[in-house]
C-alpha positions in Angstrom: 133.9 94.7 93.1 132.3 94.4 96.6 128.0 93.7 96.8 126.3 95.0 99.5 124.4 93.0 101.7 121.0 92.2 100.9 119.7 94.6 103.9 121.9 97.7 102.7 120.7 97.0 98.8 116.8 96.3 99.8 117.0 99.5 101.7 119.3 101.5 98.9 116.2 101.3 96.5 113.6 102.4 98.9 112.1 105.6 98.4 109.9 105.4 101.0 110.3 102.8 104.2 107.0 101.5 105.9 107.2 100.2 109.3 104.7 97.9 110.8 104.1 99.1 114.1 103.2 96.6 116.6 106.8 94.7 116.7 109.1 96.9 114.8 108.8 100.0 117.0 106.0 99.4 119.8 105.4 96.1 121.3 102.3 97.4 121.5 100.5 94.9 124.6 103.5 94.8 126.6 102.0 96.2 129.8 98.5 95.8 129.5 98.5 91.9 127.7 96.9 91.3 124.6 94.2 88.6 125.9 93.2 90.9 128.7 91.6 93.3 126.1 90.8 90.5 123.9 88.5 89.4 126.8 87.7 93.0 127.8 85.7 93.2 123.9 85.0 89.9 124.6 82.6 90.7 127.2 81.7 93.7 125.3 80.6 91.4 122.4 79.0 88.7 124.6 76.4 91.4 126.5 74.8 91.9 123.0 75.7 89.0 120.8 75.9 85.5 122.6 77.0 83.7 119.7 79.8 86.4 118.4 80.8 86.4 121.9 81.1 82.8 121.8 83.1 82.9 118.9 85.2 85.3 119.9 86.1 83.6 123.2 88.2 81.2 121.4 90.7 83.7 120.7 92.9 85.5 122.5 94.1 88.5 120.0 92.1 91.5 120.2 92.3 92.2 116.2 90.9 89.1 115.5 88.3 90.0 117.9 87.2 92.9 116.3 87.1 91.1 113.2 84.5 88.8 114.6 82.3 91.8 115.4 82.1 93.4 112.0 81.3 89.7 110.9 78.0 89.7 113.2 77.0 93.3 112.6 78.1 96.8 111.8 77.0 98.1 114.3 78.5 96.2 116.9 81.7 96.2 114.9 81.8 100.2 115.3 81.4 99.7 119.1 84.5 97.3 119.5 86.3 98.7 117.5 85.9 102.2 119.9 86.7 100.0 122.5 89.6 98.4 120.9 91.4 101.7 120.4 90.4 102.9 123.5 92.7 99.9 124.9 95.4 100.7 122.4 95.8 103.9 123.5 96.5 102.8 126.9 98.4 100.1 126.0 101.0 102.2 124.2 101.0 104.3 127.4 102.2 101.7 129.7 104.0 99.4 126.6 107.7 101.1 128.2 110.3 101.9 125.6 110.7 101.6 121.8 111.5 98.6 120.3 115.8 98.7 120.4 116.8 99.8 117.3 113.7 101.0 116.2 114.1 105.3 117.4 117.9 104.7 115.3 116.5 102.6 112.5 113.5 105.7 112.3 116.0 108.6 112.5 118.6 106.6 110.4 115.7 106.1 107.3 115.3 110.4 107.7 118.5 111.5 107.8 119.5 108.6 104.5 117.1 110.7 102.9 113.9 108.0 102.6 110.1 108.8 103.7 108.6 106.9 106.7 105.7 106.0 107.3 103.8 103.7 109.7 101.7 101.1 108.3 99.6 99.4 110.9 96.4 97.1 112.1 96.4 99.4 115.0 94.6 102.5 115.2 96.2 105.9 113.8 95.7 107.4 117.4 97.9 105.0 119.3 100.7 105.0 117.1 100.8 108.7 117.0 99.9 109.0 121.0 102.9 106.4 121.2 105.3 108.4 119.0 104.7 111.7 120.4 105.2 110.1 123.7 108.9 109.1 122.8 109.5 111.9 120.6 109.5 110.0 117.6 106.8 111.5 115.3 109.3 114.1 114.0 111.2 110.8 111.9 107.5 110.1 110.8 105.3 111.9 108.1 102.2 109.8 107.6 100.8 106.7 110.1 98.4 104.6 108.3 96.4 102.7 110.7 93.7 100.4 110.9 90.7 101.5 108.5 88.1 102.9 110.2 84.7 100.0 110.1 87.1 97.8 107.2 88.7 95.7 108.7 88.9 93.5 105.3 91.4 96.4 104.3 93.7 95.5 107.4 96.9 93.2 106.5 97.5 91.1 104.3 95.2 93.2 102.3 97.5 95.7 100.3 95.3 98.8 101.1 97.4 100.3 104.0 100.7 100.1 102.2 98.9 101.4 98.7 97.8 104.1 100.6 100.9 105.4 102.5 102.4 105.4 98.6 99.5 107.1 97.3 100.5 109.9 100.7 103.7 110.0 100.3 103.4 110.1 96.6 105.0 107.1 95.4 105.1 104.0 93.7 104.5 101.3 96.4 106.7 99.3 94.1 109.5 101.5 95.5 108.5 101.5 99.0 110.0 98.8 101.8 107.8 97.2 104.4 109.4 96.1 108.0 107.0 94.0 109.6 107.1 91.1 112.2 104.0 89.2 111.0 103.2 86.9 108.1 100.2 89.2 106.8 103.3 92.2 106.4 105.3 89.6 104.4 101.9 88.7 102.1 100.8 92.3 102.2 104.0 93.9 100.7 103.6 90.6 98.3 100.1 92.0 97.6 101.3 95.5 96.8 104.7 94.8 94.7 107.0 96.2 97.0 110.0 95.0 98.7 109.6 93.7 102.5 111.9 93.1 105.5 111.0 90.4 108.2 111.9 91.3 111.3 111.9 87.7 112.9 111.9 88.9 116.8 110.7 85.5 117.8 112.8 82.2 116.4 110.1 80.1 114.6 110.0 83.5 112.7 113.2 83.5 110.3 112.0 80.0 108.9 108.2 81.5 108.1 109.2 84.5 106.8 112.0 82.4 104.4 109.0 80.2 103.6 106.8 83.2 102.9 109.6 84.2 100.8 110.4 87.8 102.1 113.4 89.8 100.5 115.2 90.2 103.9 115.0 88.8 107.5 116.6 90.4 110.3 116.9 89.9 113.8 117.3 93.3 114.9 116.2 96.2 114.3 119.6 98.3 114.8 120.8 96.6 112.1 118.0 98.4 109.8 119.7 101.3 111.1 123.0 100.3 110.9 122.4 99.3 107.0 121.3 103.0 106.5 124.9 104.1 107.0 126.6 102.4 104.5 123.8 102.5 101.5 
């Protein structure tokens, strides 16, 4: 008797599979780079809150950013965060093609007969403007993005996958994460279901072993490859 590979069985018992975005299907910044927006809100922040801005000049990622803003003041918060998917959405339009694999590994999850959805820190609209774009949102049914003024509920909080179960009506425990990040790997911990690391970077495979994922992969035409033979 033959066993599948842990890839094919991880994705054999998914109901539903949730892809991260930024990584797995988009790189999201690739055209317009992540620390030019970071310092974009930066400045943003700065004009109204010298100390927030302060803090927020020490990092380069526009999430954390935003992150920073909430912490000072709502208010503010709910401007960057405008501003933030503002940027997104024309990142995605200059970020060039899909991630390879990832328009196969999305139709190959449809056509097995699993829901998709997208999971993401970024906002809903860029991830739909993005799949429409490349005529992908026909393989997706629901995009979960960032909460609107929570970021606490972002990843590694459990809240965006919970919530893609809950619409796709599910157990998460039978839904399947793809993400590229540490906070995927401790969100689908978080939520009880299975996750996939997709290690595009080297130093990836050994964190996402440490953090104890079910899966790592190095490509994601492999995710759709697997889909042919579960």
């Amino acid at each position: 008797m033959t066993h599948a590979d842990p890839l094919t069985e991880t994705l054999a018992n998914a109901r539903v599979v949730l892809f991260d975005f930024d990584g797995p299907v988009c790189d999201v910044f690739a055209g317009l780079p992540a620390p030019e927006v970071a310092q974009e809100l930066t400045a943003l922040l700065s004009a109204q809150d010298e100390a927030a801005g302060a803090k927020a000049s020490q990092t380069d990622d526009p999430i954390e950013v935003l992150r920073i803003a909430h912490e000072a003041d709502t208010e503010l918060g709910r401007q960057i965060e405008q501003a933030l998917t503002a940027a997104e959405v024309r990142a995605v339009a200059v970020a060039g093609k899909p991630t390879p694999g990832a328009a196969e590994a999305l139709q190959a999850a449809r056509v097995a007969g699993r829901g998709v959805a997208v999971v993401s820190n970024n906002s809903t609209e860029c991830v739909r403007v993005f799949l429409e774009l490349h005529g992908l949102e026909e393989y997706v049914t629901k995009i979960v993005g960032r909460p609107s003024e929570q970021p606490h509920l972002m990843k590694p909080n459990p809240f965006p996958l919970i919530t893609a179960a809950e619409q796709m009506h599910v157990d998460v425990t039978s839904c399947t994460l793809i993400g590229d990040s540490l906070t995927d790997i401790q969100a689908a911990h978080a939520a009880g279901a299975t996750v996939i690391g997709y290690a595009n970077k080297p130093h990836k495979a050994d964190q996402f072993a440490e953090a104890q994922a079910d899966v790592i992969t190095e490509d994601m035409q492999a995710i759709a490859d697997a889909f042919t033979t579960t």
